[in-house]
CHARMM-style PDB file with segment names, atoms N, HN, CA, C and O in Angstrom:
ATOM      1  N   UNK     1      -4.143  15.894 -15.476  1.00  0.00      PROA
ATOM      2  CA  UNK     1      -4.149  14.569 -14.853  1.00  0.00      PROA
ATOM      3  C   UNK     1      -2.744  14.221 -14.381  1.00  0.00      PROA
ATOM      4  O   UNK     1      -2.483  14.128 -13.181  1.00  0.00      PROA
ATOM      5  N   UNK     2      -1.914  14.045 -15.263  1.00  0.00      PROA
ATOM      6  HN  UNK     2      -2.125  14.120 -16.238  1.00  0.00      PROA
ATOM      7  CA  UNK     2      -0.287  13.694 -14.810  1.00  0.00      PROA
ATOM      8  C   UNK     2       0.443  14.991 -13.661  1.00  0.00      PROA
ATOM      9  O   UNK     2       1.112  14.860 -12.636  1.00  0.00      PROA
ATOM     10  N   UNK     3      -0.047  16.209 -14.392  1.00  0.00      PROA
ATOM     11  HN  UNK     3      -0.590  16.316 -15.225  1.00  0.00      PROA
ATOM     12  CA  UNK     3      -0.043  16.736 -12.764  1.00  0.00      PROA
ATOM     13  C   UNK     3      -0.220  16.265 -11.519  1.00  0.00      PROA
ATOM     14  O   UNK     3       0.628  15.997 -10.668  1.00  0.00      PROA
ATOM     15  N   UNK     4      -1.784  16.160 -11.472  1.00  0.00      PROA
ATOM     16  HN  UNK     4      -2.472  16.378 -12.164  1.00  0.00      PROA
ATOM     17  CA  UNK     4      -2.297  16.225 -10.030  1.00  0.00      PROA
ATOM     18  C   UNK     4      -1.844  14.738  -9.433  1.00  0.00      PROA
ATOM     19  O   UNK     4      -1.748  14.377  -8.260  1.00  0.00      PROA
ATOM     20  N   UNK     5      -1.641  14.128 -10.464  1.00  0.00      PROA
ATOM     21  HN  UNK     5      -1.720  14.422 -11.416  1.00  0.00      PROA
ATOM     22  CA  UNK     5      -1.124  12.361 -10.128  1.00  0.00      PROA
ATOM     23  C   UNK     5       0.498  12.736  -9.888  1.00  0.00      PROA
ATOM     24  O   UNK     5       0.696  12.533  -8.691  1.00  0.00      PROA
ATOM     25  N   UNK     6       1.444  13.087 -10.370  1.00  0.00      PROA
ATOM     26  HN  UNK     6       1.283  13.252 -11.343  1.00  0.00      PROA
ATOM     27  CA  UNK     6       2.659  13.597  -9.813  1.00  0.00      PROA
ATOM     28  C   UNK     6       3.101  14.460  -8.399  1.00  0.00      PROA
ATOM     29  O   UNK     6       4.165  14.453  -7.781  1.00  0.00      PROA
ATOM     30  N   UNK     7       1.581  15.347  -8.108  1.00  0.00      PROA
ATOM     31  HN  UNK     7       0.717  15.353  -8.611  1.00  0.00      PROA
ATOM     32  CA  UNK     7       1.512  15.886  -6.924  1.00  0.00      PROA
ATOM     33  C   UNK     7       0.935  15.058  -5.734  1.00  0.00      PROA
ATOM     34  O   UNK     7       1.379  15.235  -4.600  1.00  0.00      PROA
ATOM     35  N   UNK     8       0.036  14.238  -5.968  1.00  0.00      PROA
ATOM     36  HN  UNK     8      -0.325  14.095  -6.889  1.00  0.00      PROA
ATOM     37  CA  UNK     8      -0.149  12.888  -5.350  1.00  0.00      PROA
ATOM     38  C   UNK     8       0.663  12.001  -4.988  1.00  0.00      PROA
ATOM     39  O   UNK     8       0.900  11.748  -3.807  1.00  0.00      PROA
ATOM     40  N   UNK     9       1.245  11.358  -6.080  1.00  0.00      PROA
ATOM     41  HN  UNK     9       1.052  11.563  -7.039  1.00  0.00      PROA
ATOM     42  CA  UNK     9       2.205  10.339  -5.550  1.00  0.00      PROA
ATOM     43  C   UNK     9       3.288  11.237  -4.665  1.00  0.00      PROA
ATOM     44  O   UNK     9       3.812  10.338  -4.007  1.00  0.00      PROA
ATOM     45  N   UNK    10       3.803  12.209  -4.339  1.00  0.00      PROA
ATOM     46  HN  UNK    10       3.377  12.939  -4.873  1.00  0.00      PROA
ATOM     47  CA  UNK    10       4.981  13.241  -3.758  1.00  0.00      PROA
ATOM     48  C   UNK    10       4.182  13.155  -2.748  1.00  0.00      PROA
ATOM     49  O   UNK    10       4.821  12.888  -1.730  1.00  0.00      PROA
ATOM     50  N   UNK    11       2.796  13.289  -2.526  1.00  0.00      PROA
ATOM     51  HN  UNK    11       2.277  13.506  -3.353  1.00  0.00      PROA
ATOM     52  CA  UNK    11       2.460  13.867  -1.001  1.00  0.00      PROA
ATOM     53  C   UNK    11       1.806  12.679  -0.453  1.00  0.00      PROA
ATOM     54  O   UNK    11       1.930  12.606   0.769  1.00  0.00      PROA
ATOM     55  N   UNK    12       0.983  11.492  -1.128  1.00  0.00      PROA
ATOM     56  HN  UNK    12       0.882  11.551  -2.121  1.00  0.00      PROA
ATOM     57  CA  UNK    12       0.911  10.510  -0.118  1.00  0.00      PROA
ATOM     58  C   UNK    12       1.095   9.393  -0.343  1.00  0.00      PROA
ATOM     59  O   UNK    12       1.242   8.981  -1.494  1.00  0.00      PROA
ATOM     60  N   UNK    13       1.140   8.417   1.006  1.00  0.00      PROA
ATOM     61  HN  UNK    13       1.021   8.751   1.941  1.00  0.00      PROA
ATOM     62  CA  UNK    13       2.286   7.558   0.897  1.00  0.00      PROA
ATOM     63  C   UNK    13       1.994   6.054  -0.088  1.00  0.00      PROA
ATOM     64  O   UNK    13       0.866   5.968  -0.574  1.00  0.00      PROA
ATOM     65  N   UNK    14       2.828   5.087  -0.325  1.00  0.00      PROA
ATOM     66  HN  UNK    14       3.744   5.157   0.070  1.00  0.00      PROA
ATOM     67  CA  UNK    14       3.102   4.153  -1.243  1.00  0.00      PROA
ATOM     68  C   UNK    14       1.609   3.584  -1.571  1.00  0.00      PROA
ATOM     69  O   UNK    14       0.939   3.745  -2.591  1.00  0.00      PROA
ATOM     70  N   UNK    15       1.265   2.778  -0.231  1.00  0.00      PROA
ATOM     71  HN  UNK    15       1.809   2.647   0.598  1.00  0.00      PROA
ATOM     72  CA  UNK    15      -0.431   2.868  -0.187  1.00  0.00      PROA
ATOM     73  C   UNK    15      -1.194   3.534  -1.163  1.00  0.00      PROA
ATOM     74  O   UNK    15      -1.578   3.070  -2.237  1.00  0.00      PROA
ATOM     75  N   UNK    16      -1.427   4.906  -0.604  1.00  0.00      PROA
ATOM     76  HN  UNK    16      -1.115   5.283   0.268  1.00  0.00      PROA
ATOM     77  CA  UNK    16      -2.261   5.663  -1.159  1.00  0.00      PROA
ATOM     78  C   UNK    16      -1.752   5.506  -3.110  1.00  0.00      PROA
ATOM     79  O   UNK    16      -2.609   5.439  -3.991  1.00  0.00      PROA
ATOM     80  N   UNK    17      -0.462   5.483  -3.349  1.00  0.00      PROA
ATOM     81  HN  UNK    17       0.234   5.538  -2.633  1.00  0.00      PROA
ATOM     82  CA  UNK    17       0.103   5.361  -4.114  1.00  0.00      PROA
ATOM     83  C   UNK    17      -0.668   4.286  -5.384  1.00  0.00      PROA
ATOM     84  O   UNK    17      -0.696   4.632  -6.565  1.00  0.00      PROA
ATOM     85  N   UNK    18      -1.032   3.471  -5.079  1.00  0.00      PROA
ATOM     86  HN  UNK    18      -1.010   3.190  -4.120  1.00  0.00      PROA
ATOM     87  CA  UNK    18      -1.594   2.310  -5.673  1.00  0.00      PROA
ATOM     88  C   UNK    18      -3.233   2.659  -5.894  1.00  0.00      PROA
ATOM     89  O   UNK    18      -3.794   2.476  -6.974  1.00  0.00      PROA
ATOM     90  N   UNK    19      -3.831   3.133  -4.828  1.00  0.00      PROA
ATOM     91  HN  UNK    19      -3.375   3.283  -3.951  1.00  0.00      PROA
ATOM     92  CA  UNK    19      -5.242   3.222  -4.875  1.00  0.00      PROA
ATOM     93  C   UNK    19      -5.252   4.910  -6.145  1.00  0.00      PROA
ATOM     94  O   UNK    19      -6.113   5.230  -6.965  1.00  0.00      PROA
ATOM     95  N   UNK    20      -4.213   5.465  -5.861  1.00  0.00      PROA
ATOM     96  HN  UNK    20      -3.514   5.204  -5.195  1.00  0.00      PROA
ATOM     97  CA  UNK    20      -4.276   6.670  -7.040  1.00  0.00      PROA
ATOM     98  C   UNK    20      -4.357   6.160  -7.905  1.00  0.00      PROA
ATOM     99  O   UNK    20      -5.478   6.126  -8.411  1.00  0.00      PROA
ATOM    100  N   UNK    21      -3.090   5.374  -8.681  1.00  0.00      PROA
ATOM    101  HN  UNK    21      -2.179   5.402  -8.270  1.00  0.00      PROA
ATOM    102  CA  UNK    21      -3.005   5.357  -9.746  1.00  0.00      PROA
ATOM    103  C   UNK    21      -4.523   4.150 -10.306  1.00  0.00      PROA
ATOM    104  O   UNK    21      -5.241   4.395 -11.275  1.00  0.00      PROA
ATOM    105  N   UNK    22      -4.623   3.297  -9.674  1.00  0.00      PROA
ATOM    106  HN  UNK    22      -4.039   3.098  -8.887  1.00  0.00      PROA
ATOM    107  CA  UNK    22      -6.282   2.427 -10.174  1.00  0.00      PROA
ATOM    108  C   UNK    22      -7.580   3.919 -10.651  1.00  0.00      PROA
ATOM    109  O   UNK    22      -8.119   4.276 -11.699  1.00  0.00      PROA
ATOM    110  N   UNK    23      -7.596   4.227  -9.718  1.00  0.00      PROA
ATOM    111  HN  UNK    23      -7.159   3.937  -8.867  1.00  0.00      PROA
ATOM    112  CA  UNK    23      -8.862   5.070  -9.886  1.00  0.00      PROA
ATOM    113  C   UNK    23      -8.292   6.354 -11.025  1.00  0.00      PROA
ATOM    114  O   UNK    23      -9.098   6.880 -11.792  1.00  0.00      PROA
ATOM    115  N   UNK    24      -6.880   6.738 -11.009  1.00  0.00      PROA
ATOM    116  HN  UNK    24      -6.226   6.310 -10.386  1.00  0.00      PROA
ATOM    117  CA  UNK    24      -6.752   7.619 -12.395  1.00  0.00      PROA
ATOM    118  C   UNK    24      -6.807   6.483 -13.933  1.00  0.00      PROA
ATOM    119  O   UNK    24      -7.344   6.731 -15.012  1.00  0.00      PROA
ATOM    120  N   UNK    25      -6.205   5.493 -13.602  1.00  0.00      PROA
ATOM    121  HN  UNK    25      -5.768   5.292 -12.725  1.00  0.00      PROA
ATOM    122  CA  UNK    25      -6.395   4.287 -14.844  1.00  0.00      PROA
ATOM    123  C   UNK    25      -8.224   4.085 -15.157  1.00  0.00      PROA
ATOM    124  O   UNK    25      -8.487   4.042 -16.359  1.00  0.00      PROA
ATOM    125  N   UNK    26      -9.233   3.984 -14.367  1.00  0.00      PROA
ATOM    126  HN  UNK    26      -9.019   4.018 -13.391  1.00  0.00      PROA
ATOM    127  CA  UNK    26     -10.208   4.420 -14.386  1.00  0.00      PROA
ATOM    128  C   UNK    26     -10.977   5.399 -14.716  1.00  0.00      PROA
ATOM    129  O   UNK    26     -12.163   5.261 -15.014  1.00  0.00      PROA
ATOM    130  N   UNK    27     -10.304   6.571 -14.686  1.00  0.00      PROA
ATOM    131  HN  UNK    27      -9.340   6.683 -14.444  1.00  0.00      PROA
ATOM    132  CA  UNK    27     -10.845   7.700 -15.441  1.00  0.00      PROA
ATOM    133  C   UNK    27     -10.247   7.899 -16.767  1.00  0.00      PROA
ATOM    134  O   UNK    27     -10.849   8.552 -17.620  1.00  0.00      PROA
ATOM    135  N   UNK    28      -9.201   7.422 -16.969  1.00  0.00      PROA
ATOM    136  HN  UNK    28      -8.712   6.892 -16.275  1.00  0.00      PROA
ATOM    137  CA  UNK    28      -8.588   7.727 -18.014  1.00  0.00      PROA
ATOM    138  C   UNK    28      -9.357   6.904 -19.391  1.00  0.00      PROA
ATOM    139  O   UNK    28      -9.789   7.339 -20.459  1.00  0.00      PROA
ATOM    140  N   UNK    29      -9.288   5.376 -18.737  1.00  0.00      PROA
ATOM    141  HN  UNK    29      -8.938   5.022 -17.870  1.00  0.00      PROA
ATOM    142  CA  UNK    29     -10.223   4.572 -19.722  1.00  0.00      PROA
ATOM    143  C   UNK    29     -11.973   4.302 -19.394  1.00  0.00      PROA
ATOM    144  OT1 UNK    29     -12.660   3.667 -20.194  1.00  0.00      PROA
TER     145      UNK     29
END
């Protein structure tokens, strides 16, 4: 998870940035 979320936030932008991290906070809990 903190991988593919570290390779995420590096490749897209601030935006996308926000909608990642909700939907990984979502899987996580």
């Amino acid at each position: 998870m903190i991988r593919i979320d570290s390779i995420w936030l590096a490749t897209e932008p601030m935006d996308m940035r926000a909608g990642t991290e909700t939907a990984l906070a979502r899987v996580v809990a």
